[in-house]
N, C-alpha and C positions, 0 to 999 in steps of 0.2 A: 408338648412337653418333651424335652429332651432325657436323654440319659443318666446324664451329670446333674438335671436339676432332682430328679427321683430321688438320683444316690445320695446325695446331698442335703436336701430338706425335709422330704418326707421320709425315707427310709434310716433315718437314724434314729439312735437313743434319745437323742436332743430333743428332735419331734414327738417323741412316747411322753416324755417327762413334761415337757412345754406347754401339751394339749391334753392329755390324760391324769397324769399324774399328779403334777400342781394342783390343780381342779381338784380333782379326788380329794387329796390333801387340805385343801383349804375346807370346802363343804363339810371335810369330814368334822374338821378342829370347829366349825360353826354349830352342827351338829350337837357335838357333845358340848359344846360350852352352852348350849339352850339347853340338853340334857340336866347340866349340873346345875341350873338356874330353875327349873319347873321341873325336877323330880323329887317325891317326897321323902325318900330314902335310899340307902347306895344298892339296894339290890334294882330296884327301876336302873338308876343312870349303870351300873355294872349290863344290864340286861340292854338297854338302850345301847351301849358302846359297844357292845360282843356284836351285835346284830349292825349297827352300821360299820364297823370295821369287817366284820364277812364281805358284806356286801361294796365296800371301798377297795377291797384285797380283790375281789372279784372280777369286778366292772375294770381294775388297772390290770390285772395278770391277764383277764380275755383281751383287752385291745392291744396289750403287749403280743398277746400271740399270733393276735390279725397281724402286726404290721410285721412278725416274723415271716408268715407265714408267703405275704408278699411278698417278703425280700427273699425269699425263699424262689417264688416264683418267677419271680424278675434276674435273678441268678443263672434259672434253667434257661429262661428267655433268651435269656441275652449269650449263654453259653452255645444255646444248639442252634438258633435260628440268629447268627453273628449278622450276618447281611442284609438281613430284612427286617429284622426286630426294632431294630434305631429310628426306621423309615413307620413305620405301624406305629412305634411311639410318638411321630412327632403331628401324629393328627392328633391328639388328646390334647385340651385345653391345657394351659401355664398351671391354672390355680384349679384343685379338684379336690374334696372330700375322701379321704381313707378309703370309706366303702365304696366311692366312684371311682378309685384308681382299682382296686380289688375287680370288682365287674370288667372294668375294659380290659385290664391283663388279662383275665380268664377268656375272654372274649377274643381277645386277641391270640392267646396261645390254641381257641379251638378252632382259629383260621388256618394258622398255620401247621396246625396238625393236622388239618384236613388236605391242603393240601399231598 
């Protein structure tokens, strides 16, 4: 994985909304529209909505903070460790899962802070 492909495809807002958010968003609108089909009254479907939108608001603000939190990481990386960092990144696979990029940065910045 290079630099430019991180920066670019997975570290953006685009990739949060793409993969999180939509998702979220649609499930949730499926969600409640089974709600207002097989609840017997609006205090169920009111009860039913509060409780998947907590939990829709949730599961999007925590993976929004993950991939902050990497690009966070990936910022300091690439700031301190300028000459080596590019080279450590380009053994990571093309294509990788969020939480498998998260692992190898951490993984990789406790290399190079060791040494």
């Amino acid at each position: 994985m290079s630099v430019d492909r991180l920066e670019r495809y997975y570290l953006t807002w685009g990739y949060w909304a793409r993969v999180y958010l939509l998702p979220a968003a649609l499930l949730l609108i499926c969600i409640l529209l089974i709600a207002k089909f097989t609840a017997n009254g609006h205090s169920e479907q009111d009860e039913v909505a509060v409780i998947a939108g907590f939990f829709t608001v949730y599961f999007v603000a925590i993976r929004g903070g993950h991939i902050y939190m990497i690009r966070t990481m990936h910022n300091q990386l690439k700031q301190d460790y300028a000459g080596i960092y590019p080279k450590r990144l380009q053994s990571l696979p093309e294509t990788m899962k969020m939480r498998q990029i998260g692992f190898a940065l951490a993984r990789i910045k406790a290399e190079l802070s060791r040494r």
